[in-house]
C-alpha positions as CSV (number, residue, x, y, z in Angstrom):
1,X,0.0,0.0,0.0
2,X,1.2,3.2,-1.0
3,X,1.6,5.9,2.0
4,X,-0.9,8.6,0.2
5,X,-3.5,6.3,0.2
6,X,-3.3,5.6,3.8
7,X,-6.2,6.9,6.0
8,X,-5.3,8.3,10.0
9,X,-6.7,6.7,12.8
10,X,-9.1,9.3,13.3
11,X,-10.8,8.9,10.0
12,X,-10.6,5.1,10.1
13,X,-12.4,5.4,13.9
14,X,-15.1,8.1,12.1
15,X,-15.9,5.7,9.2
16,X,-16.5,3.2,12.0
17,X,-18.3,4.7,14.4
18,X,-21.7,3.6,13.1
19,X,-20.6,-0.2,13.3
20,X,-21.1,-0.1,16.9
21,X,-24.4,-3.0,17.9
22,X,-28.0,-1.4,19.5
23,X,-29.8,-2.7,22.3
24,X,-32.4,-4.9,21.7
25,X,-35.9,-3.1,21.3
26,X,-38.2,-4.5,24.3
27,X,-41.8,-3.2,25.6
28,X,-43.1,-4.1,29.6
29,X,-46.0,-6.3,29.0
30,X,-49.2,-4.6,30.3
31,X,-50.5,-8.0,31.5
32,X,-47.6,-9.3,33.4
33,X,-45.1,-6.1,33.3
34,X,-42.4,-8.4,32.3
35,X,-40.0,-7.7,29.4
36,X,-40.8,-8.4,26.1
37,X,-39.3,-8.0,22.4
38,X,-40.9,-6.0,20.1
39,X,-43.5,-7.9,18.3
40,X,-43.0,-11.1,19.8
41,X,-45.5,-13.1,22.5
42,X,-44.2,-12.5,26.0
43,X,-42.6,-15.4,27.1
44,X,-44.1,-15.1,30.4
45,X,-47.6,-14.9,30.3
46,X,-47.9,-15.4,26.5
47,X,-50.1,-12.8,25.3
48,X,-49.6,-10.3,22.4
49,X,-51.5,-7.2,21.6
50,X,-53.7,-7.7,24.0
51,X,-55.0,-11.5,22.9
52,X,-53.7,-15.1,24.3
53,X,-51.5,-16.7,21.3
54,X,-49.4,-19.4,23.2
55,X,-51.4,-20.4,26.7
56,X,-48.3,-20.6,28.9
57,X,-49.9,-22.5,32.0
58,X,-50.8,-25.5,29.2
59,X,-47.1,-25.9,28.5
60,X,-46.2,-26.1,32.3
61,X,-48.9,-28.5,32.8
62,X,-47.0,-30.9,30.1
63,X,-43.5,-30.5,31.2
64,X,-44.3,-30.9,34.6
65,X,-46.4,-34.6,33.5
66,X,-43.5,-35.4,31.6
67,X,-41.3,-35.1,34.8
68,X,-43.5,-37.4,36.6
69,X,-43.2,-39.5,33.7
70,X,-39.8,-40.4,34.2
């Protein structure tokens, strides 16, 4: 590489200052005011927008039978 083409640290660190990662988005669930992500079911109480999609107490039910189980 060629010295002139060289770039200084300060204009390598400004070209890269927009690679830096977010925070994940997440909302407080108005049912159970746990942490969600954004549009997704909350994995505690399994309600979105204000509906049941995944009933939560259903899948606690089976694990806990298929502890038994064994």
């Amino acid at each position: 590489m060629v010295v002139r083409m060289r770039h200084t640290r300060a204009h390598t660190a400004n070209r890269r200052s927009h690679h830096a990662l977010k925070g994940a988005a997440v909302y407080k669930c108005p049912k159970c005011a746990a942490f969600a992500k954004m549009h997704q079911v909350c994995k505690a109480c399994g309600f979105y927008k204000g509906a049941e999609k995944v009933n939560t107490m259903a899948k606690i039910q089976k694990k806990n039978k298929k502890k038994e189980a064994k």
